[in-house]
C-alpha positions in Angstrom: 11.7 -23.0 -24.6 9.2 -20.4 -26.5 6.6 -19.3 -24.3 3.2 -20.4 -25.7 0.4 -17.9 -27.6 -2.6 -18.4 -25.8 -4.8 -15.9 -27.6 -8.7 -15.4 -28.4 -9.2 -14.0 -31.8 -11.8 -11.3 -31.9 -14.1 -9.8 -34.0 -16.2 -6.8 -33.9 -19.4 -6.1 -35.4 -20.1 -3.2 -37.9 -21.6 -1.7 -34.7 -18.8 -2.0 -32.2 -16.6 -0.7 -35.0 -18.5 2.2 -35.4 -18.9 3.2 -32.0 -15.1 3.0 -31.6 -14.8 5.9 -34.1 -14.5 9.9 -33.1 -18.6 11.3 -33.2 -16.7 14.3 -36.2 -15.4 11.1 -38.3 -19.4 9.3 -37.9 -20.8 13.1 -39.1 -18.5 12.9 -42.1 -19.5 9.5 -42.8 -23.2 10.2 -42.3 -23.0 12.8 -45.9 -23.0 9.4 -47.5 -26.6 7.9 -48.6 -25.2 4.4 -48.5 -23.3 4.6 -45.0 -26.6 5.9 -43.3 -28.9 3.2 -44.8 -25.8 0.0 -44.1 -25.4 1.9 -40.2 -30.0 1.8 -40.1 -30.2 -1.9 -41.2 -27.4 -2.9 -38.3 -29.7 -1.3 -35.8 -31.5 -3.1 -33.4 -35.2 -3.2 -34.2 -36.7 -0.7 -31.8 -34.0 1.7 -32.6 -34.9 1.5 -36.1 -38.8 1.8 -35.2 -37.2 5.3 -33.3 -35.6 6.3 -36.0 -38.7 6.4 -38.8 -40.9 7.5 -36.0 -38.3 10.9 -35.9 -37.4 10.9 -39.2 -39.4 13.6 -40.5 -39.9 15.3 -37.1 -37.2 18.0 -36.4 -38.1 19.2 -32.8 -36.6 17.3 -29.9 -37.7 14.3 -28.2 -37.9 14.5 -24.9 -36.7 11.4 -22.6 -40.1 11.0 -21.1 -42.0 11.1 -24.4 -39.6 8.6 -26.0 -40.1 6.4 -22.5 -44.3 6.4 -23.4 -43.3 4.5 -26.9 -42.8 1.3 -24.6 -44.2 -0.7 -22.5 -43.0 -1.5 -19.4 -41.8 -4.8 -20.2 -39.7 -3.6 -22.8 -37.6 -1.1 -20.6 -34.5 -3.2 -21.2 -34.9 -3.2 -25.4 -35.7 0.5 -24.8 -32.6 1.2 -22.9 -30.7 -0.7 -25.6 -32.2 0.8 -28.5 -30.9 4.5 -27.1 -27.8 3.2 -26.1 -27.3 2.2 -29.4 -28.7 5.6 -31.0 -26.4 7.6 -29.0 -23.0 5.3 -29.4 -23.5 5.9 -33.7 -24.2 9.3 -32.9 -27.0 8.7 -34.6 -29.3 10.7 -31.6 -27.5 13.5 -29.7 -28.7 13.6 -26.0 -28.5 17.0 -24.5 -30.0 18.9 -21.5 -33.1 21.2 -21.0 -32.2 24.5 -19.1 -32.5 23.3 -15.5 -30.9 20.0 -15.9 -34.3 18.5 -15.3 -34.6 16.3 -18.0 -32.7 15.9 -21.3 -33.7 15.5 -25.2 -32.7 13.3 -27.8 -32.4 15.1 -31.5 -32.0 13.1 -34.6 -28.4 14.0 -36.2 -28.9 16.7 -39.0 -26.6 14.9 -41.2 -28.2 10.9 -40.9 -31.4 12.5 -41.4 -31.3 14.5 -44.4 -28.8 11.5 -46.0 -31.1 8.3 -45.2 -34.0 10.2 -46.8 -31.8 10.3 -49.3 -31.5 6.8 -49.5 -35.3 5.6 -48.5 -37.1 8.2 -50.6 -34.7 9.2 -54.0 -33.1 12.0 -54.4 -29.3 13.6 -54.8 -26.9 12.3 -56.7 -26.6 9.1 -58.4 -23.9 7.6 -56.2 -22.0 6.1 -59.2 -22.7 5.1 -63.2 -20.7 3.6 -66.2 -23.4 4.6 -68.8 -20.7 7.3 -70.0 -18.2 4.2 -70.5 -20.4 2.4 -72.5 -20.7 -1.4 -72.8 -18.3 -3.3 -71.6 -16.9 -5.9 -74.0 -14.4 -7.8 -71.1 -17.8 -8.3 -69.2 -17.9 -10.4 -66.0 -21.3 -12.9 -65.0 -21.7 -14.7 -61.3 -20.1 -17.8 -62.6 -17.0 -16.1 -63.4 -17.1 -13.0 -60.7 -17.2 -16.1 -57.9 -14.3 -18.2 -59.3 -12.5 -15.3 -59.2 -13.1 -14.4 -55.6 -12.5 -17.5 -54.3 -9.3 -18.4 -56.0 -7.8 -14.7 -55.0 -8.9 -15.4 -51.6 -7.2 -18.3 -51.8 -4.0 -17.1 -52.6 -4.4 -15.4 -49.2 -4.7 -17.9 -47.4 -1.8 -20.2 -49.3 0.4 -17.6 -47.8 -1.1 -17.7 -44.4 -0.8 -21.4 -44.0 3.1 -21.4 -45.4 2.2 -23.7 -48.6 4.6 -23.3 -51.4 2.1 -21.8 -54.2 3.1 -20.4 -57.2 0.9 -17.1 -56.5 1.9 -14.5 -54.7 0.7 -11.2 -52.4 1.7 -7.6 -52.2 4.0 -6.7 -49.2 1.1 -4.4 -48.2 -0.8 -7.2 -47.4 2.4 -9.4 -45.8 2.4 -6.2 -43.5 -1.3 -6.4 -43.1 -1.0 -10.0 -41.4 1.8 -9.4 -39.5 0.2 -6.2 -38.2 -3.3 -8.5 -37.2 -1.1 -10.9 -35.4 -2.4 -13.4 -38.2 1.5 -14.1 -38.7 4.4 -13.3 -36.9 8.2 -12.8 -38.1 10.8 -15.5 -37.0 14.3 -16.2 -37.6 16.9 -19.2 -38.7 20.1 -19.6 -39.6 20.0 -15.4 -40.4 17.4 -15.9 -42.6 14.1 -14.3 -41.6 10.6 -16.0 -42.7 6.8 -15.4 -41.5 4.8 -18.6 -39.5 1.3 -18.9 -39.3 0.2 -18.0 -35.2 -2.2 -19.3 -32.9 -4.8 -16.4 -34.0 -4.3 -17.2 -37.9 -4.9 -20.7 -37.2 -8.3 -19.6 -35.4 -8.7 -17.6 -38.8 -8.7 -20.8 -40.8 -11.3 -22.3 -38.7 -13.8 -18.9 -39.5 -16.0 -19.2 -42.7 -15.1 -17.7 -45.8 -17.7 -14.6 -44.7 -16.2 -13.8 -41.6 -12.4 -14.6 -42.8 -13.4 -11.4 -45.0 -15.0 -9.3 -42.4 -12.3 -9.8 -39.8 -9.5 -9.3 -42.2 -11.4 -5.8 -43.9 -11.1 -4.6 -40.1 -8.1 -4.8 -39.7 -7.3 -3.6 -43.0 -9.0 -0.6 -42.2 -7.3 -0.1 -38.8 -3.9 -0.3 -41.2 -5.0 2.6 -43.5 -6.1 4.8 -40.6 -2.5 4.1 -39.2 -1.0 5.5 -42.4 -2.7 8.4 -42.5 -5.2 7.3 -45.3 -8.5 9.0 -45.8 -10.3 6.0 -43.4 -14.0 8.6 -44.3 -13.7 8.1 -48.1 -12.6 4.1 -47.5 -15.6 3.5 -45.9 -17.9 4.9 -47.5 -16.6 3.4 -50.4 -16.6 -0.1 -48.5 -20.2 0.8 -48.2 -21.2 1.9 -51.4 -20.0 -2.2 -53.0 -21.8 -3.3 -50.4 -25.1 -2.2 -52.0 -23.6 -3.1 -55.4 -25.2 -6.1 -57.4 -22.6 -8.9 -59.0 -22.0 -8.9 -62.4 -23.2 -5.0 -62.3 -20.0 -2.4 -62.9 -18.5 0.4 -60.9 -16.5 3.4 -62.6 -13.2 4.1 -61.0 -13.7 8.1 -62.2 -13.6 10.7 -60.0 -12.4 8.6 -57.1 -9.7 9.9 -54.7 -5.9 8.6 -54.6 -6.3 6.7 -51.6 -9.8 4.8 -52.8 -8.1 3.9 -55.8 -5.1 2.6 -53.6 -7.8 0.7 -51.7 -9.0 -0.7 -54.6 -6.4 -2.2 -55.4 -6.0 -3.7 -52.5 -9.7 -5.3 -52.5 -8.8 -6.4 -56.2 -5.7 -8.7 -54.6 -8.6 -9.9 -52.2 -10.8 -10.6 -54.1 -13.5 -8.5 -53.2 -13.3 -6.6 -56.4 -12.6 -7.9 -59.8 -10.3 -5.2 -62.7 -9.4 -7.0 -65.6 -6.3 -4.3 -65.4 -4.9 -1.9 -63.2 -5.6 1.4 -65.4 -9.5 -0.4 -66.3 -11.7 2.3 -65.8 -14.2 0.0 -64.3 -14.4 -2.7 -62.2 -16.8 -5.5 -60.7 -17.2 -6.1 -56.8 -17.9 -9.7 -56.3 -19.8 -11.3 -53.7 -17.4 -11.0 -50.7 -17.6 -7.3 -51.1 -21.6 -7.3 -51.2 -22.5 -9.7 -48.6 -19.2 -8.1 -46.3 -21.3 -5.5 -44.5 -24.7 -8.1 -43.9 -22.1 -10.7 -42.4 -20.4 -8.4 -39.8 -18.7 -10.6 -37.4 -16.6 -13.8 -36.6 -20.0 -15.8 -35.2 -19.5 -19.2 -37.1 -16.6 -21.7 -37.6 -15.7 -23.8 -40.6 -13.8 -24.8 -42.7 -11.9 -22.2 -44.6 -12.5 -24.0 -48.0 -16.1 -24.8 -47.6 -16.5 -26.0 -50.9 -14.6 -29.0 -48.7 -16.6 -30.2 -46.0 -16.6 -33.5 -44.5 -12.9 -35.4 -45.8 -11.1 -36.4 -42.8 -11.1 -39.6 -41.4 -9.4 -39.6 -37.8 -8.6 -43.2 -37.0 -7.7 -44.4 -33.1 -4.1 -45.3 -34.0 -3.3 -41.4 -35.0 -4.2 -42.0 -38.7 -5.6 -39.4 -40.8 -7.0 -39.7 -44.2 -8.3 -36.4 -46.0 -10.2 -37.0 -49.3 -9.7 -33.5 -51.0 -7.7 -32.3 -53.9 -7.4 -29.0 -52.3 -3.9 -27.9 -51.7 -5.4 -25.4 -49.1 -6.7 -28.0 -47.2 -2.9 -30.2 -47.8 -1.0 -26.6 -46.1 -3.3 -27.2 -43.1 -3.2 -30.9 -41.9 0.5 -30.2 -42.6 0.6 -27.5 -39.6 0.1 -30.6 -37.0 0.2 -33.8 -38.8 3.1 -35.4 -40.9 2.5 -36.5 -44.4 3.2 -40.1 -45.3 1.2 -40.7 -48.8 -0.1 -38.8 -51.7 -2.3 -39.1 -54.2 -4.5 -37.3 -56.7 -7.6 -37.3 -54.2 -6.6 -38.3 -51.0 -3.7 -37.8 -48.9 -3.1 -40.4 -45.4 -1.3 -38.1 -42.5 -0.3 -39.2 -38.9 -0.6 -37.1 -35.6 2.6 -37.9 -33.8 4.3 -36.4 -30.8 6.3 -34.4 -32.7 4.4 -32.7 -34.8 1.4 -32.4 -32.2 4.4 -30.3 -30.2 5.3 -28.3 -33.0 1.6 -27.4 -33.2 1.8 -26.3 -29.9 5.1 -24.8 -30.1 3.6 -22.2 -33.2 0.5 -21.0 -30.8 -2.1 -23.8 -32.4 -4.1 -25.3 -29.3 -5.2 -28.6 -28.6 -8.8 -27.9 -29.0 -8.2 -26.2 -31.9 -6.5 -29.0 -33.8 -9.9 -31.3 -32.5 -11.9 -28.6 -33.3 -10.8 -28.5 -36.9 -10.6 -32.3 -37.2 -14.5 -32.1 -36.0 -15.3 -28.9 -38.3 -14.6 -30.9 -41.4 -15.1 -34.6 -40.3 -16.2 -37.1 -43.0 -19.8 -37.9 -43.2 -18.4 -41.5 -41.5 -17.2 -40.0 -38.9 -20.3 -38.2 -38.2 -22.2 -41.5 -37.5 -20.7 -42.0 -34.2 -21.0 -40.1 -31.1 -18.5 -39.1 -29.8 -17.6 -37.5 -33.3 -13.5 -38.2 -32.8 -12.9 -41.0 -30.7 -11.9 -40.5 -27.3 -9.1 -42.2 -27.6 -7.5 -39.8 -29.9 -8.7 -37.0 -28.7 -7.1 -37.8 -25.3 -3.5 -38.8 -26.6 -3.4 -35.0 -28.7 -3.9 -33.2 -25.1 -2.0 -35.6 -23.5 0.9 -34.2 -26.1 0.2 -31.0 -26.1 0.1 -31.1 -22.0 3.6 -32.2 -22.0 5.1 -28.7 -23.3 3.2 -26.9 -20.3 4.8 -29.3 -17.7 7.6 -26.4 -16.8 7.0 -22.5 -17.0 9.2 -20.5 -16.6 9.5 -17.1 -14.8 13.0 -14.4 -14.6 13.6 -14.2 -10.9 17.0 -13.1 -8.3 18.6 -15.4 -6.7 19.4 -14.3 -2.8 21.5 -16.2 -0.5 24.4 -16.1 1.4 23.0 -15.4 4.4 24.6 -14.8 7.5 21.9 -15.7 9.6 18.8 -17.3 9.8 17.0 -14.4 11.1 18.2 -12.2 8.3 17.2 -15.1 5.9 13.4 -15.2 7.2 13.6 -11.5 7.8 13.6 -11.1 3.7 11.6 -13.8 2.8 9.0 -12.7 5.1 8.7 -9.1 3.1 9.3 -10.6 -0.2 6.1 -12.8 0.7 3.9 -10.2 2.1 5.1 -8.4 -1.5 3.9 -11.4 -3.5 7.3 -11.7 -4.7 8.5 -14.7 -3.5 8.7 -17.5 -6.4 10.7 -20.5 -4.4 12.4 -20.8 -1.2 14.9 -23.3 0.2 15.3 -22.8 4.1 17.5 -24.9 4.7 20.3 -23.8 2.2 18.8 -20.0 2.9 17.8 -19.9 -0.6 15.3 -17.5 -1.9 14.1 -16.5 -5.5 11.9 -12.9 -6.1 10.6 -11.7 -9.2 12.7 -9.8 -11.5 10.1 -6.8 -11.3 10.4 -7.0 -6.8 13.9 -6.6 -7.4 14.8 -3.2 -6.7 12.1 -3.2 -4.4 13.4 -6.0 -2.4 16.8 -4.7 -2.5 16.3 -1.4 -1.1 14.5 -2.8 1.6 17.8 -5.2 2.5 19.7 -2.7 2.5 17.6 -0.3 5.1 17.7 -3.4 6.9 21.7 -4.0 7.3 22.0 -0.2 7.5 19.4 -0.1 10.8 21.1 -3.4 12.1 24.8 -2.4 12.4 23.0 0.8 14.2 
């Protein structure tokens, strides 16, 4: 039997991601405009009233004079707020001579860039006057279709459905590196299955599909040696973009370019061609950075809310036309009609199991059901009945009946003594899995093994002396 994927997908914020990065990487980061004001509007609010009350102050703060901004019911927000500061690097704490006390200084680098960014200044950070007009432009209308339909190509692939479209192996790599998919094996012919996390990804909106996928697209080009600095910055720099307004690709480095390609297939980016000297981020890209984090669940296609119908006797009706939403009822029910706007499915036993079998919970499969329940449904309380709810756990329950563990068999005892004399030290190990006392049986675990042996064998050596 397959062991089970019990697994908790997990997102960070821009913040968490941030602080998990070296303090040289965040100072080469900070030279940006754009990543200094995007890392300021993630702060928490007192940190940012610290930061403008420094900005323009270059002496050192000490940690008394920053503790008389508060009151003393605000300790806790204070304590935050400098937590916060000092995890972005964004203060630097260091000691007075004497070890007394200790300073915070505003970094060098944020300050000089976010004035940058608040008050003017520098270089423009990027301009397609010298292209001229563009005659291929994009509006909303079109920049949105576009996004959603390459995003949706994504998640064709994720959910197994046979669509015409296809992805790049970079970013078939890219979900099998995120655990989003994993690689299995039939008959000698290899294929990729959705997992329990990528079925926990489908139930994430469109936002934080995005935001949780560009993470670990990032921790991918930082694996392969990319320039992760430039990436970002870049990441940051659509982010402050405007749809329908267009970005040169000139005077970009290799691996931004690469990366932009990659964004293109995601549709976070719109090039009418490869060599296209400009290019148009759509609304995933600009909203990516102000939706940092996995917080809501939904229905991958939201444009789909509210179309199944979960009936007592395992029925399921879907009224969609989306092929999307066709892949994932498929993934635990079994298809019995089709037509053009509606598609009848039943949960059975088997397919419940086979669920199970692939990682995808119980509670997900409700939770889904729930997530996109017809506005019919949503009359009655509870929301699926109980009923139905209880016969998919009841299914599900039935694969985690047995678990299995590797263990060594002992027996052959001599004697009884020597028998209890083992099991005794295999218990006090917490090795012990079963034991049969009457037939001087004993099981350990394969990890006590050696352990357990040794022992034995001190033990005949010190009995025959």
């Amino acid at each position: 039997m397959n062991s089970i994927e019990r697994v908790k997908l997990e997102c960070k914020d821009l913040h968490d991601y941030l602080c998990s990065l070296p303090p040289v990487l965040l100072d080469s980061l900070y030279e940006h405009p754009a990543t200094c004001m995007a890392v300021f509007r993630e702060l928490p609010e007192l940190a940012k009233y610290y930061v403008m009350r420094v900005l323009f102050v270059e002496q050192p703060i000490t940690k008394a004079a920053a503790l008389s901004w508060i009151t003393n019911d605000a300790k806790q927000d204070h304590t935050n707020a400098i937590k916060a500061l000092c995890d972005l690097h964004v203060w630097n704490e260091s000691q007075l001579q004497g070890g007394l006390s200790s300073t915070f200084t505003l970094s060098s680098v944020f300050r000089r860039n976010l004035k940058k960014a608040l008050l003017g200044g520098g270089e423009a950070w990027s301009s397609t006057e010298h292209l001229g007009p563009d005659k291929y432009v994009k509006d909303e209308t079109a920049l949105e279709k576009y996004a959603a339909e390459r995003w949706e190509v994504l998640l064709h692939y994720l959910v197994g459905s046979e669509s015409t479209a296809v992805i790049s192996q970079d970013l078939k790599d890219l979900l099998l590196q995120s655990r989003l998919m994993r690689q299995g094996e039939e008959n000698g012919r290899s294929y990729s299955i959705i997992t329990a996390k990528g079925f926990q990804f489908l139930l994430l909106d469109t936002a934080s599909q995005v935001w949780f996928f560009v993470l670990e697209y990032l921790n991918w080009v930082r694996d392969r040696g990319m320039n992760l600095v430039s990436i970002l910055r870049f990441l940051f720099e659509l982010s402050f973009s405007s749809v329908g307004k267009d970005l040169p690709t000139d005077g970009r480095d290799e691996h931004v370019l690469q990366c932009l390609q990659h964004f293109r297939e995601m549709g976070l980016v719109m090039q009418r061609k490869r060599k296209s000297r400009r290019f148009y981020p759509t609304h995933l890209a600009i909203n990516l950075v102000n939706k940092t984090g996995a917080g809501s669940s939904s229905s991958a296609a939201s444009g789909n809310k509210g179309f199944i119908i979960a009936e007592t006797n395992s029925r399921v009706y879907a009224y969609t036309e989306s092929e999307l939403q066709y892949a994932i009822l498929s993934l635990f029910c079994e298809m019995i009609y089709r037509f053009p706007n509606v598609c009848v499915l039943q949960l059975t036993r088997e397919s419940v199991q086979t669920a199970v079998v692939n990682g995808i919970t119980a509670d997900q499969i409700l939770h889904y059901i729930k997530a996109n329940a017809h506005a019919d449904m949503l009359k009655h309380d509870p929301v699926i009945p109980p009923t139905l709810a209880d016969q998919i756990r009841l299914w599900a329950m039935e694969r985690d009946r047995l678990s299995f563990r590797e263990g060594v068999l002992y027996n052959q005892f001599l004697t009884q003594s020597d028998y209890e004399v083992l099991r005794n030290y295999a218990k006090d190990l917490g090795a012990l899995i079963w034991e049969n006392a009457i037939k001087r049986n004993m099981i350990v675990t394969r990890e006590a093994h050696d352990q357990v042996k040794k022992f034995w064998k001190r033990y005949k050596k010190d009995s025959e002396t």
